[in-house]
KOLPAZA-215946 format. One line per 10 residues: for each residue x, y, z of N, C-alpha, C. Coordinates in Angstrom, 2 decimals. Layout:
N
X:Y:Z:X:Y:Z:X:Y:Z ~ ...;
REM end
This chain:
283
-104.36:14.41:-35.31:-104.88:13.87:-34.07:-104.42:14.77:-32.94 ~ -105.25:15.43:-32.14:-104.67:16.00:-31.09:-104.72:15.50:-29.54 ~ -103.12:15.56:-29.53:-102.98:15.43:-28.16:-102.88:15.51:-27.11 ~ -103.35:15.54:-26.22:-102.89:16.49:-24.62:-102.45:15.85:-24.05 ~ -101.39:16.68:-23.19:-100.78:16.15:-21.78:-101.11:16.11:-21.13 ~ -101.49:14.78:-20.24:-101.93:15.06:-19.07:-101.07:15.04:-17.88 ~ -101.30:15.67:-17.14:-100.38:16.22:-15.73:-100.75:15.57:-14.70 ~ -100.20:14.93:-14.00:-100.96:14.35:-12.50:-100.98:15.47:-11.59 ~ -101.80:15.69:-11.20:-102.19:16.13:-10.07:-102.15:16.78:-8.59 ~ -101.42:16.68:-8.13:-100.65:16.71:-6.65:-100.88:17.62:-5.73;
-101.92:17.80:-4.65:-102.03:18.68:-4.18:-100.82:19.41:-3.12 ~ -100.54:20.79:-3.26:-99.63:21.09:-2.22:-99.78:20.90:-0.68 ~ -100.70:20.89:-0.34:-101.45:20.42:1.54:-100.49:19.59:1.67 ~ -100.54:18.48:0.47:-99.95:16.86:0.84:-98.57:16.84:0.99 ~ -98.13:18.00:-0.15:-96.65:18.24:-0.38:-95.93:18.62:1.29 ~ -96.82:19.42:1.41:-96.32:20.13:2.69:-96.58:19.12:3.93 ~ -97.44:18.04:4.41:-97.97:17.21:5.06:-96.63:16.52:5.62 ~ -96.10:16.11:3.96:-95.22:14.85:3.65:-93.67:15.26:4.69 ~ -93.76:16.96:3.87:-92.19:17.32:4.42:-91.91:18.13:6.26 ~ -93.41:18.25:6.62:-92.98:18.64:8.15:-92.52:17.82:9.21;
-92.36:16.42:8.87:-92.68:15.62:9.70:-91.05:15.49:9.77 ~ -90.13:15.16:8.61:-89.15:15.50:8.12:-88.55:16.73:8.89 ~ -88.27:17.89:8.29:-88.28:19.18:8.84:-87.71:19.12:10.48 ~ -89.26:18.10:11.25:-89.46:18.50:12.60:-88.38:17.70:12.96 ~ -87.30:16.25:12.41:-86.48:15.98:13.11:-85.74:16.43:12.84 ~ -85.38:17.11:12.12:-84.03:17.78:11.34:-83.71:18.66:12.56 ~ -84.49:19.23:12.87:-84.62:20.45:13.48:-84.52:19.81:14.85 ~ -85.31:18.89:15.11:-84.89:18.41:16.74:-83.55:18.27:17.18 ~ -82.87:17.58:15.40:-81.06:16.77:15.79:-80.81:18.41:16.02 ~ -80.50:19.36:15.67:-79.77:20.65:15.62:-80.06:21.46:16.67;
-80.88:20.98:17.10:-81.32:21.89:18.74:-80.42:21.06:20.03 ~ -80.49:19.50:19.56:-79.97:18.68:20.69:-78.42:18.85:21.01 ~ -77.52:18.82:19.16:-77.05:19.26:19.13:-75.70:20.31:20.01 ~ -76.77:21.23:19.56:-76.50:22.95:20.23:-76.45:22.23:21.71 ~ -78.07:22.13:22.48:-77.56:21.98:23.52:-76.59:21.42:24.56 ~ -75.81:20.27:23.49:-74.66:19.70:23.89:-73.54:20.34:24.17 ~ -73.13:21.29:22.98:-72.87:22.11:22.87:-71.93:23.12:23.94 ~ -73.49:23.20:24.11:-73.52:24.45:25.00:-73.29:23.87:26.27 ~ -73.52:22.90:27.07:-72.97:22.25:28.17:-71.84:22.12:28.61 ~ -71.02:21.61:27.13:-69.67:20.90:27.57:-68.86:22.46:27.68;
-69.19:23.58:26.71:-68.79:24.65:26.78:-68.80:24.91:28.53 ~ -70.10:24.87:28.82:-70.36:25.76:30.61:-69.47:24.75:30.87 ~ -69.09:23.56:30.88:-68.39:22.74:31.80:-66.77:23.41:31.97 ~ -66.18:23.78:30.51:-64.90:24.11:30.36:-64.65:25.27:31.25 ~ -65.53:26.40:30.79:-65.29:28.13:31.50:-65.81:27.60:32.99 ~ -66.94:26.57:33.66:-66.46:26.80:34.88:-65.37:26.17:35.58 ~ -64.78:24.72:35.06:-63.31:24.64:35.24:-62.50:25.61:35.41 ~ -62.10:26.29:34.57:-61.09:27.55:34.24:-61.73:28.48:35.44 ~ -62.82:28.92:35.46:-62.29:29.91:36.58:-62.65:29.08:38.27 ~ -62.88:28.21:38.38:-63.08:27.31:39.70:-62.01:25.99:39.78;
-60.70:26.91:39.65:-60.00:25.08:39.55:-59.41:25.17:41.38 ~ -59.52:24.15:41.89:-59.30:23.72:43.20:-57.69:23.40:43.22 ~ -56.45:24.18:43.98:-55.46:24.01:43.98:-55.05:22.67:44.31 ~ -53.67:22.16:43.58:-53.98:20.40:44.00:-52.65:20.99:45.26 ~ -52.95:20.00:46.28:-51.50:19.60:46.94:-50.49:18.49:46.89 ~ -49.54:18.52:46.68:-48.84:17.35:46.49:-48.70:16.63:47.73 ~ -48.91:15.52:47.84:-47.67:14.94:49.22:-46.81:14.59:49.17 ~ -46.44:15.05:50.60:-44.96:14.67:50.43:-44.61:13.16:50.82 ~ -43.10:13.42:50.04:-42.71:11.82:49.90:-42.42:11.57:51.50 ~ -42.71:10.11:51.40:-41.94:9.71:52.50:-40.02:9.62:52.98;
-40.05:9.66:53.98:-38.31:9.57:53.75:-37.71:8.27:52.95 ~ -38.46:7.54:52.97:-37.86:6.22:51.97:-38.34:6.33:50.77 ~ -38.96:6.65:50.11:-39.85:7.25:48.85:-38.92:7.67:47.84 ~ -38.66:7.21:46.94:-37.55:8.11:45.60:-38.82:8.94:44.59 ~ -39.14:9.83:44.09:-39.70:10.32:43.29:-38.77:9.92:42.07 ~ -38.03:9.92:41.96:-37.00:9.67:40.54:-36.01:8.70:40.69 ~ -35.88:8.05:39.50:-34.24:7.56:39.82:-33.11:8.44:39.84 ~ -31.72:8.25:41.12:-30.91:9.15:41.19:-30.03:8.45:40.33 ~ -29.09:9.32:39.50:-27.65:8.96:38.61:-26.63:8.95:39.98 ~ -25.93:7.97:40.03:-24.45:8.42:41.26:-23.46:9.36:40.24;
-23.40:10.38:40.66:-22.37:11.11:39.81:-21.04:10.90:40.31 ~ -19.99:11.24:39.49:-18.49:10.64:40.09:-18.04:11.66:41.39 ~ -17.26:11.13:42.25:-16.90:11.89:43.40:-16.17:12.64:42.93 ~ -16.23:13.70:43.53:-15.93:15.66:43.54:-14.29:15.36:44.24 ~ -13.25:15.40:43.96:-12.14:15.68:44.59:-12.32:17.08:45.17 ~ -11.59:16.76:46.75:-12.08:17.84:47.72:-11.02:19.30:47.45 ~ -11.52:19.91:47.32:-10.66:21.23:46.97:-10.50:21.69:48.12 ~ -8.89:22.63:48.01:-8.40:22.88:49.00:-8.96:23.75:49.93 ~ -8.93:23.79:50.66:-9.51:25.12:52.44:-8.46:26.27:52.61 ~ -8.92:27.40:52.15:-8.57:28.49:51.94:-8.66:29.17:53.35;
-7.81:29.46:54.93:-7.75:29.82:55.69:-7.76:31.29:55.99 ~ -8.50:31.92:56.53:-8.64:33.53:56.84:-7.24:33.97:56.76 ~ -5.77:33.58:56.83:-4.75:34.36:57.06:-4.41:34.33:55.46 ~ -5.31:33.38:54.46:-4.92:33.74:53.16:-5.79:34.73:52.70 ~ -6.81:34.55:52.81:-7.79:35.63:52.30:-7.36:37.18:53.00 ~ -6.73:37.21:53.81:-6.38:38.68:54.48:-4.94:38.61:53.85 ~ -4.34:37.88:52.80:-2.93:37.73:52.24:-1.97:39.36:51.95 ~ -3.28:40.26:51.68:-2.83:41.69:51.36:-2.60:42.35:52.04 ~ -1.98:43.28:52.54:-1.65:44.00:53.95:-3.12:45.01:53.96 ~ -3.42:44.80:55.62:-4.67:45.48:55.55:-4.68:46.88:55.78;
-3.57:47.61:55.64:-2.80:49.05:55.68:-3.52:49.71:54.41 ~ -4.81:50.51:53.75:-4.59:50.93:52.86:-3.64:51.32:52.03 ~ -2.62:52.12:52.98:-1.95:52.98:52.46:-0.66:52.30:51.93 ~ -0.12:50.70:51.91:0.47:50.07:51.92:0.04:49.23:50.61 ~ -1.20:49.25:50.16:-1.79:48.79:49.46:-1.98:49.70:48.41 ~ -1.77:50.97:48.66:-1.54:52.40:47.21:-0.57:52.21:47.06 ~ 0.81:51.87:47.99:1.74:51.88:47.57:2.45:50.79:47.18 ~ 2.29:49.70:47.09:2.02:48.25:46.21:1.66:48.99:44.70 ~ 0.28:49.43:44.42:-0.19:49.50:42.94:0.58:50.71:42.48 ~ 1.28:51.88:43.10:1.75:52.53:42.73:3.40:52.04:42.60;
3.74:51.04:42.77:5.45:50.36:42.75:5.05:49.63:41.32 ~ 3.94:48.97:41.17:3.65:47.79:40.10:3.77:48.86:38.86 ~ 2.67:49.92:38.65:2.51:50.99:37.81:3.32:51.71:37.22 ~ 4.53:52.23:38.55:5.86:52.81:37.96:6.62:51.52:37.09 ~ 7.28:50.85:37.75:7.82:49.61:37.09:7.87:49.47:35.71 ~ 5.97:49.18:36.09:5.67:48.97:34.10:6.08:49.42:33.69 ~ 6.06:51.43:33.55:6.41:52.63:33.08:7.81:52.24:32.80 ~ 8.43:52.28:33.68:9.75:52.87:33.88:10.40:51.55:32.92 ~ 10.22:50.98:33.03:11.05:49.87:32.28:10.43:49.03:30.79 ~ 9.59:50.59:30.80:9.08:49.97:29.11:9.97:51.15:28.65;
10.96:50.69:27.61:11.88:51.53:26.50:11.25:51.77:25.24 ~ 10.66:52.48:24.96:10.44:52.68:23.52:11.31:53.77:22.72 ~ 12.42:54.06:22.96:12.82:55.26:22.31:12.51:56.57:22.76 ~ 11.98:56.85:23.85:11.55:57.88:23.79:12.61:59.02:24.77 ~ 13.05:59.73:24.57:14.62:60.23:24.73:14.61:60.74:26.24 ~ 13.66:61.13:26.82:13.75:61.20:28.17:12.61:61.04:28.92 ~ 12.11:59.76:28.58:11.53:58.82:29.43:9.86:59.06:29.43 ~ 8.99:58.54:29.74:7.54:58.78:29.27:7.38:59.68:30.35 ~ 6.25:60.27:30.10:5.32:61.61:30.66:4.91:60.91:32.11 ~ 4.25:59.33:32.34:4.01:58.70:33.28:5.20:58.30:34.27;
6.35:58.66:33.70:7.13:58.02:34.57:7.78:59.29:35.10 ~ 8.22:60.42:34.52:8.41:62.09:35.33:7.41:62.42:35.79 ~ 6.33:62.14:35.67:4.97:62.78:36.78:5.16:61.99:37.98 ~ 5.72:60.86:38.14:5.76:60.21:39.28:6.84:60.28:40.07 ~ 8.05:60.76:39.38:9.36:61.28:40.67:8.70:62.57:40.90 ~ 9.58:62.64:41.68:10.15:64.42:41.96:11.06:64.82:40.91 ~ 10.94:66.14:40.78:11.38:67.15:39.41:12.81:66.83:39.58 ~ 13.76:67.08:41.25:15.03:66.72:41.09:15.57:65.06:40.68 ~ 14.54:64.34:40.40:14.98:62.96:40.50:14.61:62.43:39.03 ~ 13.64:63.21:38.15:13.12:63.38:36.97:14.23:63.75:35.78;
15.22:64.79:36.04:15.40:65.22:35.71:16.68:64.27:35.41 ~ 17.91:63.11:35.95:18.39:62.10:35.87:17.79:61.43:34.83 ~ 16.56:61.20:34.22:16.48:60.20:33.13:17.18:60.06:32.11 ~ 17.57:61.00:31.38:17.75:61.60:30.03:19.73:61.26:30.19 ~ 20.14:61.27:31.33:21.90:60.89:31.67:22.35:59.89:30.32 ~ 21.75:58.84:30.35:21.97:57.68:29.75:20.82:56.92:29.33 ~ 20.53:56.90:28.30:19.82:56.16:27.26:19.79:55.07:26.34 ~ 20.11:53.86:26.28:20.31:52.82:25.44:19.71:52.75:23.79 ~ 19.77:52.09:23.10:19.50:52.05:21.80:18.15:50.82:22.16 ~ 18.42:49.96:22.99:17.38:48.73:22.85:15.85:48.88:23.09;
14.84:48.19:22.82:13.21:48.18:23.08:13.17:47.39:24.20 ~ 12.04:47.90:24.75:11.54:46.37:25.62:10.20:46.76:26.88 ~ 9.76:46.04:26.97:8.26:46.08:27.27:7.92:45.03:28.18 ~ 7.42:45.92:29.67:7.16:44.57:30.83:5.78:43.75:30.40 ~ 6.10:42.70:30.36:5.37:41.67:30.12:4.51:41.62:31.75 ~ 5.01:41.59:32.70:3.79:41.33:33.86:5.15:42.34:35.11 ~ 4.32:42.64:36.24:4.98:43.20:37.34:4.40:43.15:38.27 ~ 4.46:42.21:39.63:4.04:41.98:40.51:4.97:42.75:41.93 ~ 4.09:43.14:43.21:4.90:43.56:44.17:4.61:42.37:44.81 ~ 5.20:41.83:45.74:5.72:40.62:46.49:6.12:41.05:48.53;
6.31:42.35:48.39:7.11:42.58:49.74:6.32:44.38:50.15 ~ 5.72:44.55:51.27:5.60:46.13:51.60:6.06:46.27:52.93 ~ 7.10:47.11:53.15:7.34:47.65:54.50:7.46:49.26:54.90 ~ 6.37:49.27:55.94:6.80:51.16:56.38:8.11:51.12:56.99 ~ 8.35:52.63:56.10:9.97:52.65:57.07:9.67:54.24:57.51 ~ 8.75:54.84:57.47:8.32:56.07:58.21:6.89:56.41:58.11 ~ 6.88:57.96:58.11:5.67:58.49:58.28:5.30:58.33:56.76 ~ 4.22:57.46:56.29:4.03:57.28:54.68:4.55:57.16:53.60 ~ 5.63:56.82:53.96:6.52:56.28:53.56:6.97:54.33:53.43 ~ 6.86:53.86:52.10:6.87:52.50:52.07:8.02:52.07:51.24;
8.99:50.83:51.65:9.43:50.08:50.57:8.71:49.15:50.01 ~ 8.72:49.01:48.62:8.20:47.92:47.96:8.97:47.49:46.70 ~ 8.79:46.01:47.57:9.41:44.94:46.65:8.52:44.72:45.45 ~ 9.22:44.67:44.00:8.66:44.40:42.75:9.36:43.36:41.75 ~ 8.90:42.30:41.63:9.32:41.48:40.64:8.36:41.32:39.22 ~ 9.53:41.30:38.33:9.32:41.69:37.05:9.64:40.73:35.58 ~ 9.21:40.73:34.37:9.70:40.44:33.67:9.12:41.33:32.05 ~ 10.65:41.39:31.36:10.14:41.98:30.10:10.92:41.31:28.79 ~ 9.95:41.80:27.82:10.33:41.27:26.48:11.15:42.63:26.07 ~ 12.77:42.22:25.61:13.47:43.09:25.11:13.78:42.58:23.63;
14.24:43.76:23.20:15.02:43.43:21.23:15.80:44.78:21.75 ~ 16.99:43.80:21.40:18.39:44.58:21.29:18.16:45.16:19.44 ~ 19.09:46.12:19.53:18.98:46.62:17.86:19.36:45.57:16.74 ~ 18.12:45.91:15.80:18.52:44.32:14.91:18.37:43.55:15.10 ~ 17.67:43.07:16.32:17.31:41.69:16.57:15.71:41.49:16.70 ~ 15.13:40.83:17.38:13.78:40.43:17.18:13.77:40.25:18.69 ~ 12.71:40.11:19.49:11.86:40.29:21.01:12.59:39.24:21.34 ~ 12.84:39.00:22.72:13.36:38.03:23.63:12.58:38.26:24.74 ~ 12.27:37.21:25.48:11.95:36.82:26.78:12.97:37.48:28.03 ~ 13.33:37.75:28.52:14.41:38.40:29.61:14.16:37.47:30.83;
15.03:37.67:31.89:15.01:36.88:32.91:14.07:37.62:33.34 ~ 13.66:37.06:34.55:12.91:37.48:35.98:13.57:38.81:36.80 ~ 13.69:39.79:36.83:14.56:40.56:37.81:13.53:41.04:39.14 ~ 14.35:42.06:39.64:13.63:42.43:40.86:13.86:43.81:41.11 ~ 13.27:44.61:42.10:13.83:45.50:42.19:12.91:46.46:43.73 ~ 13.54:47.76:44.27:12.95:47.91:45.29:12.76:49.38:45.44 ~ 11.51:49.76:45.72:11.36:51.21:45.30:10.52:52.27:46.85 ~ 11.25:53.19:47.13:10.33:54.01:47.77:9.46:54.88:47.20 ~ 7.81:54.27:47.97:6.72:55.21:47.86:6.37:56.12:49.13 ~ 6.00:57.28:48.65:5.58:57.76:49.34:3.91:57.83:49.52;
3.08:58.25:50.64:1.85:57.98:50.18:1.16:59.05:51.35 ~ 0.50:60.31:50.63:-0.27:61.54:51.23:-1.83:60.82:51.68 ~ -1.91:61.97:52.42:-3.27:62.09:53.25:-4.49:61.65:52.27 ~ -4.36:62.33:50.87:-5.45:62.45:50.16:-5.54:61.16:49.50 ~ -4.41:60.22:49.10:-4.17:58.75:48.59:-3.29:58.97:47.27 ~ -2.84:59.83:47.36:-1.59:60.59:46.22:-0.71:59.26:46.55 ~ 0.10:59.14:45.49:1.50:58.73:45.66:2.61:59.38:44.80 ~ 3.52:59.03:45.19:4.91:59.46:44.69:5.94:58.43:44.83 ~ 6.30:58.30:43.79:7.76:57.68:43.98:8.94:58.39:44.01 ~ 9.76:57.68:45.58:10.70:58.95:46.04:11.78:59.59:45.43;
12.41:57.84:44.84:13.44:57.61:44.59:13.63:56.88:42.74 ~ 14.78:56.58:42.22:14.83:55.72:41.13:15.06:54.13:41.79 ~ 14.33:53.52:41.10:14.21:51.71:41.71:15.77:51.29:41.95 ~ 15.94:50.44:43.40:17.53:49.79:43.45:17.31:48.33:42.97 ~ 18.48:47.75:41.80:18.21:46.39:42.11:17.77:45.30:43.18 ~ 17.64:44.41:43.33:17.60:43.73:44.67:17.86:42.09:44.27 ~ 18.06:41.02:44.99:17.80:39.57:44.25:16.54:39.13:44.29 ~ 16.24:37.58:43.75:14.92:37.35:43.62:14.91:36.21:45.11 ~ 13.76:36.36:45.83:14.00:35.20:46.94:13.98:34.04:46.36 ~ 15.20:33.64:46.98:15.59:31.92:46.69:14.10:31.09:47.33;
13.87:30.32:46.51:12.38:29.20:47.38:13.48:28.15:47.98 ~ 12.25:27.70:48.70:12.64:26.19:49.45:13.23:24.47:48.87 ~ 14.77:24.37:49.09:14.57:23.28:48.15:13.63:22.11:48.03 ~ 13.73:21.80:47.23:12.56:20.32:46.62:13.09:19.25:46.93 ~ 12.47:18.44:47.60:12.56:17.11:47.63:12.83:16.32:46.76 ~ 13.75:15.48:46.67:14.25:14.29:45.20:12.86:13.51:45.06 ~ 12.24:13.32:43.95:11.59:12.08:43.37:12.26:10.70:43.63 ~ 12.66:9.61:44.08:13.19:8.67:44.04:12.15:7.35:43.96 ~ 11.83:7.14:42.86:11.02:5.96:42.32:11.57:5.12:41.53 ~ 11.37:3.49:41.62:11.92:2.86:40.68:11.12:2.92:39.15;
12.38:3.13:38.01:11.85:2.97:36.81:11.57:1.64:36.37 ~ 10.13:1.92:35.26:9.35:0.94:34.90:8.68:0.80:34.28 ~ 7.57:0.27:33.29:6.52:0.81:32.21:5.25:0.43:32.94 ~ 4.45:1.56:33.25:3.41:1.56:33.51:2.33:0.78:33.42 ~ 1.29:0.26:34.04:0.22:-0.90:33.07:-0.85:-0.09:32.68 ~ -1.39:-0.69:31.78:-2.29:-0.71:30.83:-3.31:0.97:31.78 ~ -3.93:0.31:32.83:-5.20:1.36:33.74:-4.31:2.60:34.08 ~ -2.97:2.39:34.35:-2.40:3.83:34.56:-2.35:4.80:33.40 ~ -1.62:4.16:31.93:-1.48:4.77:31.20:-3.15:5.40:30.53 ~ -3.96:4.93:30.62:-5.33:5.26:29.98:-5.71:6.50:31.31;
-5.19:6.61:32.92:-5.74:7.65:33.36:-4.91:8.55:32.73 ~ -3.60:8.58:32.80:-2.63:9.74:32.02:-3.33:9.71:30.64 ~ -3.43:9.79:29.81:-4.16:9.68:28.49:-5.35:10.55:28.67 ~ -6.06:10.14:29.61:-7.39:10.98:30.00:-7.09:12.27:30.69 ~ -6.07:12.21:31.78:-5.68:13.85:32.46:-4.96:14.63:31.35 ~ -4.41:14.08:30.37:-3.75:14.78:29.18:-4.23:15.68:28.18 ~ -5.33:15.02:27.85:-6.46:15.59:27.43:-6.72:16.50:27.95 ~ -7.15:17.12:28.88:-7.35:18.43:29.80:-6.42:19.00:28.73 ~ -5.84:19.10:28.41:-4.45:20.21:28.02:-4.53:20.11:26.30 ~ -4.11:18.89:26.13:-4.49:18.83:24.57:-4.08:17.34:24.21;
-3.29:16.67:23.27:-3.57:15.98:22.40:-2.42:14.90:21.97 ~ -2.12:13.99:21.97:-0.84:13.36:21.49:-0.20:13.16:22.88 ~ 0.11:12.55:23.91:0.77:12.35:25.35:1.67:11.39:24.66 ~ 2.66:11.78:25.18:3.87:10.94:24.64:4.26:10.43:26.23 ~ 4.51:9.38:26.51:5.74:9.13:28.23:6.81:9.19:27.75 ~ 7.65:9.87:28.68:8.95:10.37:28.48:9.74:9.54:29.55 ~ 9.35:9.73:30.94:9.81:8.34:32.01:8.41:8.69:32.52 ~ 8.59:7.00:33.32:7.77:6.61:34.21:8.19:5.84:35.37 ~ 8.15:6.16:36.75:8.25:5.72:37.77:7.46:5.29:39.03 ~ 7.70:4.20:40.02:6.54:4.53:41.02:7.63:4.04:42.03;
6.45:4.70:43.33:7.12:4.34:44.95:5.65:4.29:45.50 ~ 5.76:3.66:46.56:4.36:3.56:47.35:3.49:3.63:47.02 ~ 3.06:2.93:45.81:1.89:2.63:45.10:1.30:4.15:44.35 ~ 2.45:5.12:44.06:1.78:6.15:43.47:3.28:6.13:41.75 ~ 2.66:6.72:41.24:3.10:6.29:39.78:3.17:8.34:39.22 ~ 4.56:8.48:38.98:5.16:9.32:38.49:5.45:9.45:36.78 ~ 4.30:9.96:36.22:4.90:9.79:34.82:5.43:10.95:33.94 ~ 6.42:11.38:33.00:6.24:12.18:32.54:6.19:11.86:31.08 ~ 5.14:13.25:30.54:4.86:13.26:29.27:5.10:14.37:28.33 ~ 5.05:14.42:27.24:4.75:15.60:26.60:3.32:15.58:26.21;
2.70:16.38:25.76:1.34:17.12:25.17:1.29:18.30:23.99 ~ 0.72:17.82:22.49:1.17:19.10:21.84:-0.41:19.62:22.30 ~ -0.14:21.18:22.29:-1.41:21.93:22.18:-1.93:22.19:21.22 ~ -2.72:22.94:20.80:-3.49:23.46:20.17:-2.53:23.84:18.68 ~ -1.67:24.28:18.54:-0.81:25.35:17.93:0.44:23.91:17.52 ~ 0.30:23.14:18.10:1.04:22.04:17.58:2.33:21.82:18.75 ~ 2.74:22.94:19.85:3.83:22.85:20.31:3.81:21.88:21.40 ~ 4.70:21.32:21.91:4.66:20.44:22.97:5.16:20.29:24.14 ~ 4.46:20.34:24.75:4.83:20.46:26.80:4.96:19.69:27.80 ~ 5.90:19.32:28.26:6.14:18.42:29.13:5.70:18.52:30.60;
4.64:17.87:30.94:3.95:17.42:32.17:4.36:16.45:33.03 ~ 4.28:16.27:34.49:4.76:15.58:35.18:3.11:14.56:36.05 ~ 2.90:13.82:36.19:1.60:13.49:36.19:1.76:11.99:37.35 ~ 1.18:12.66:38.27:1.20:11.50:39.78:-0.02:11.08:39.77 ~ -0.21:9.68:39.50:-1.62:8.54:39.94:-0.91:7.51:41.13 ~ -2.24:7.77:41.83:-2.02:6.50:42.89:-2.41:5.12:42.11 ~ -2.61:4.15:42.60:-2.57:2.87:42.10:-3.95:2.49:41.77 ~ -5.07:3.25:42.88:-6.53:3.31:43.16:-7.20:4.00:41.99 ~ -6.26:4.68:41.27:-6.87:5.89:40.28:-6.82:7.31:40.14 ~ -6.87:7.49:42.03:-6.69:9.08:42.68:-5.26:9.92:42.14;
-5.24:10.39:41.80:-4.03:12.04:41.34:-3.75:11.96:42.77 ~ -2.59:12.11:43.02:-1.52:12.00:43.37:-0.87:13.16:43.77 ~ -1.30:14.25:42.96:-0.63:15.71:42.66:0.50:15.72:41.84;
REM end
């Protein structure tokens, strides 16, 4: 028996009829689209290059823009008067011869063994006064720890005394570094046209100026309350760690305590620590 397939029919006209209609909105959404597009775009770039500067106004004088924090009051630091700031003699040449008293000093009274005296410290006499080092020589070390001048007076034509106070770490033989007292001592500089100096002479001892005596503390002893000891506790801190009271006293509503403090390194230092009654340091 033979069979055929039969095929329906379908003309393409219709095919195509069916799908333009289709097509034509497809195509409308993607144009509308775009042109959206493309608007909000022009909107952005002419923002950006046409932006109108804003101005702020200003606040009124009663107006807070923010809330303010009260920060704690600033204790007033001291007023430094023009006769301190001019504290240095305004003599250049009085002032070379200050750094040239401090400089020798160092020199001269650092011992290292060296059998007639460092190269810095004969460049700075004179050859006849240089030549005295080498007389007498000790066995001991020792090394200025700090050297300050304290005193300048002309006593001629460029010519200055200057006062120098000192301190150094010595080791006697066999022993290990020591602290030394405070000494003093008083030296003529000389001081040339060009800002040369010279030292004239070898340094003379001198004493150290006695200060002004101190006033007695006289407070009755007592144990502190609770708000005093927590400000000492807190100023202690500044320093380091562990405040021990050692005494405590007050007079006129100001409170004298002393403490120790170990530092850092574990050692411990005894502080003297004045609160008024209000809270305020005392000094």
């Amino acid at each position: 028996m033979d069979e055929r397939e039969e095929l329906e029919h379908v003309p393409w006209a219709d095919l195509m009829a069916e799908a333009e209609p289709e097509d034509r909105r497809r195509k409308t959404i993607y144009l509308g689209v775009a042109i959206v597009g493309a608007m909000v775009l022009g909107v952005i770039v002419a923002r950006s290059w046409w932006v109108t500067p804003t101005v702020s106004t200003p606040l009124a004088p009663g107006d807070s823009a923010v809330a303010l924090t009260t920060l704690p009051e600033v204790p007033d630091l001291p007023l430094y008067t023009e006769a301190d700031l001019m504290a240095m003699p305004p003599d250049p040449a009085a002032r070379l011869a200050m750094v040239r008293a401090e400089w020798f000093v160092t020199d001269y009274f650092t011992a290292d063994l060296e059998p007639s005296g460092s190269a810095e410290v004969r460049a700075a006499l004179p050859p006849s006064v240089s030549a005295e080092l080498s007389l007498d020589i000790g066995a001991a070390v020792s090394y200025v720890e700090w050297a300050r001048a304290y005193r300048v007076e002309a006593v001629g034509d460029g010519t200055y005394r200057v006062s120098v106070a000192f301190r150094t770490l010595g080791a006697p033989p066999d022993r290990g570094f020591t602290r030394q007292p405070v000494r003093a001592v008083e030296l003529l500089i000389g001081v040339g046209g060009d800002d040369g100096t010279t030292v004239l002479d070898l340094p003379a001892p001198i004493a150290i100026p006695v200060g002004p005596e101190a006033a007695v503390w006289e407070g009755e002893a007592a144990t502190p309350p609770q708000e005093i000891i927590d400000l000492i506790s807190t100023r202690a801190s500044l320093w380091g760690t562990e405040p021990r009271i050692v005494t405590a006293s007050h007079r006129d509503g100001v409170w004298r305590v002393v403490v120790t403090i170990a530092d850092a390194i574990g050692a411990r230092w005894p502080f003297a620590l004045r609160v008024e009654m209000d809270g305020t340091s005392g000094g």
